[in-house]
C-alpha positions as CSV (number, residue, x, y, z in Angstrom):
1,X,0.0,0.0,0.0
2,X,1.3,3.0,-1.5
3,X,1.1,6.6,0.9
4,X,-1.6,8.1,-1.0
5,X,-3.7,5.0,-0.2
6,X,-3.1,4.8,3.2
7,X,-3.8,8.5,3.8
8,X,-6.9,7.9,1.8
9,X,-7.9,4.7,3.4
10,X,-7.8,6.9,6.9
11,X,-9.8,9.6,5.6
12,X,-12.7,7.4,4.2
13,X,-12.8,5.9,7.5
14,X,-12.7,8.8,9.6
15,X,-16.0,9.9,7.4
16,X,-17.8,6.8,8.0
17,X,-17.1,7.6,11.4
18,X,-18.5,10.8,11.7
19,X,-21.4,10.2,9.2
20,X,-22.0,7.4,11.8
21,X,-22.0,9.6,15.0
22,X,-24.0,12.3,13.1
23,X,-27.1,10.5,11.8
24,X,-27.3,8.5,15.0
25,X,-26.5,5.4,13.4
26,X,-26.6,2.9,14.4
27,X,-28.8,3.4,17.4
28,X,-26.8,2.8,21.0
29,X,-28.6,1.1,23.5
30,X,-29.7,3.3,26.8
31,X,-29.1,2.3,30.3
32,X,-29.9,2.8,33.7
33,X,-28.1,1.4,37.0
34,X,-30.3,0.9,40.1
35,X,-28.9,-0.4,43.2
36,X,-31.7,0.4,45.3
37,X,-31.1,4.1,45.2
38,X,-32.6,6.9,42.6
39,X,-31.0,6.4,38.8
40,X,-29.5,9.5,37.5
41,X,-29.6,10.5,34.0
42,X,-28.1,12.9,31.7
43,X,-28.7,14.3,28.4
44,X,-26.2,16.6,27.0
45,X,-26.6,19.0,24.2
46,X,-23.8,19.1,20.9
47,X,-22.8,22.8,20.3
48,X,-21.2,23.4,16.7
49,X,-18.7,26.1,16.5
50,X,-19.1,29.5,14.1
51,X,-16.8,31.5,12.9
52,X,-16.6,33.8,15.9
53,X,-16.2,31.0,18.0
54,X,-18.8,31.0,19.5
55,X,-21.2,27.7,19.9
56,X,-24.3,27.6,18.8
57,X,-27.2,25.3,20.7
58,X,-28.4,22.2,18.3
59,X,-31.4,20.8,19.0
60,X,-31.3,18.3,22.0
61,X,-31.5,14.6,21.4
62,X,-34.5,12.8,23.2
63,X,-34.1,11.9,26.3
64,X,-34.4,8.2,27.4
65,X,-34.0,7.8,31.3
66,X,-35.1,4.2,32.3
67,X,-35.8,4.3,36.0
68,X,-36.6,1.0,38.1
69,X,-39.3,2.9,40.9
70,X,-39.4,-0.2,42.9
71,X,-38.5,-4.0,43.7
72,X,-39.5,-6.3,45.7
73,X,-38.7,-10.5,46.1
74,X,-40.0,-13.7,47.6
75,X,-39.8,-17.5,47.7
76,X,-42.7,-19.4,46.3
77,X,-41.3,-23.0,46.8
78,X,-37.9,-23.4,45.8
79,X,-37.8,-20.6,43.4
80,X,-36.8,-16.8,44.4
81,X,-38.7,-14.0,42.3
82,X,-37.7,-10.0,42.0
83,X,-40.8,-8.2,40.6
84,X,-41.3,-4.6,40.4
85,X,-41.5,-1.5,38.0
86,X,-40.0,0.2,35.3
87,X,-40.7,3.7,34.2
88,X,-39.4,5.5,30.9
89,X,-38.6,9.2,32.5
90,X,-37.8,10.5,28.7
91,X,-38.7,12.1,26.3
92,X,-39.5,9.3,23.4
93,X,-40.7,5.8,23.0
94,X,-38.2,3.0,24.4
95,X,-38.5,-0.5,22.8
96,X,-37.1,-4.1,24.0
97,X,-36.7,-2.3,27.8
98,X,-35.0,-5.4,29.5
99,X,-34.0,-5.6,33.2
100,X,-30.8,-7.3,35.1
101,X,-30.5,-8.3,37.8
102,X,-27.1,-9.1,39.4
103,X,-26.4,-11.3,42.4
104,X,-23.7,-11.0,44.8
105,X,-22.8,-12.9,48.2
106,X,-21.8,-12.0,51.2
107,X,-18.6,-10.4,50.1
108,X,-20.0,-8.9,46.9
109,X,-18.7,-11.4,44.3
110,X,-20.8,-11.8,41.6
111,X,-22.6,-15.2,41.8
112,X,-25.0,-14.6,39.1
113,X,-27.5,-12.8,36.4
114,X,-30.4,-13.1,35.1
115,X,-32.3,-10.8,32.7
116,X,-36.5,-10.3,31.6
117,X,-37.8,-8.1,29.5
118,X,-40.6,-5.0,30.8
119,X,-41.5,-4.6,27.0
120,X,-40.2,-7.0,24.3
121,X,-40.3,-8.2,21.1
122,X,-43.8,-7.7,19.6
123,X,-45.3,-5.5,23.1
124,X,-45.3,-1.7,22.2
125,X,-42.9,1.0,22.9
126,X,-42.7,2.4,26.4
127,X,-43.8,6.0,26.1
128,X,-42.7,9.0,28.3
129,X,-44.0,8.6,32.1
130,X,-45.4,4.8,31.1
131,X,-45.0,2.3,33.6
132,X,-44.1,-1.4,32.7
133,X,-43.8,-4.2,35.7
134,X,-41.4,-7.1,35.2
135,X,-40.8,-10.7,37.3
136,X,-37.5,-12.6,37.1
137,X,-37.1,-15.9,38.8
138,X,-34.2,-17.9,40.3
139,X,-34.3,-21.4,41.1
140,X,-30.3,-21.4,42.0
141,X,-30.1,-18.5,44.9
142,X,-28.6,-20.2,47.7
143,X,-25.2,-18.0,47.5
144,X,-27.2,-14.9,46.9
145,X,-27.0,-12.3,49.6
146,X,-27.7,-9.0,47.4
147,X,-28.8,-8.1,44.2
148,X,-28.2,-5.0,41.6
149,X,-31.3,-4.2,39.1
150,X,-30.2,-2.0,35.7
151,X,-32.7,-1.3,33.3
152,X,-31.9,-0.7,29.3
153,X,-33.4,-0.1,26.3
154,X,-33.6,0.8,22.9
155,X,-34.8,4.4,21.1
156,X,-37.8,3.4,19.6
């Protein structure tokens, strides 16, 4: 490879980078971690420089801030269920929003996961402010002491 083909091999990908980045393609998962305190989200705005050098405001993405509002768990036999609530705290649609849960034991090694989904494959988007409730279950929870819940999703 000569120089000319290098330099222009790095410059067609450094556009299909930034085309990338700049039509939102392809679309990045969201997420949310919940360890039994309030989630935090953050939506930052892209400022494009002018010739004065000052920035000028571009629109602001949507905003989608999964939020687990509460969890709960019991035994029914043998098998250990979490079941709560999820709530989409943005401003558009969220599709396939699935929920972890991580399990730790008494000296906060991970001993497990286990995932469900609130909405899935063929149930609607979760809208702004909806609510969706979700159940996992574990039949192997004997080193289990604590468990960490993260919710994510996808821009609908």
């Amino acid at each position: 490879m000569n120089r000319t083909t290098g330099v222009l091999t790095v410059a067609l990908i450094i556009g299909v980078l930034w085309f990338m980045s700049e039509s939102g393609q392809p679309t990045k998962p969201v997420s949310t971690e919940v360890a039994q305190v309030a989630s935090s989200s953050a939506s930052a705005a892209r400022a494009t420089p002018t010739a004065t050098a000052r920035a000028t405001p571009t629109a602001t993405p949507p905003r989608t801030a999964l939020e687990v509002l509460s969890s709960s768990d019991y035994y029914d036999g043998s098998v250990w269920y979490i079941v709560g609530e999820v709530r989409n705290n943005g401003t558009s649609p969220v599709k396939f929003v699935q929920v972890v849960a991580t399990y730790y034991d008494d000296s906060d090694r991970v001993v497990g996961t286990k995932f469900t989904f609130a909405r899935g494959l063929g149930d609607p988007p979760l809208a702004p402010n909806e609510r969706a409730p979700f159940k996992i279950s574990e039949t192997n929870h004997t080193l289990v002491k604590r468990y960490r819940l993260q919710v994510s999703g996808t821009p609908a």
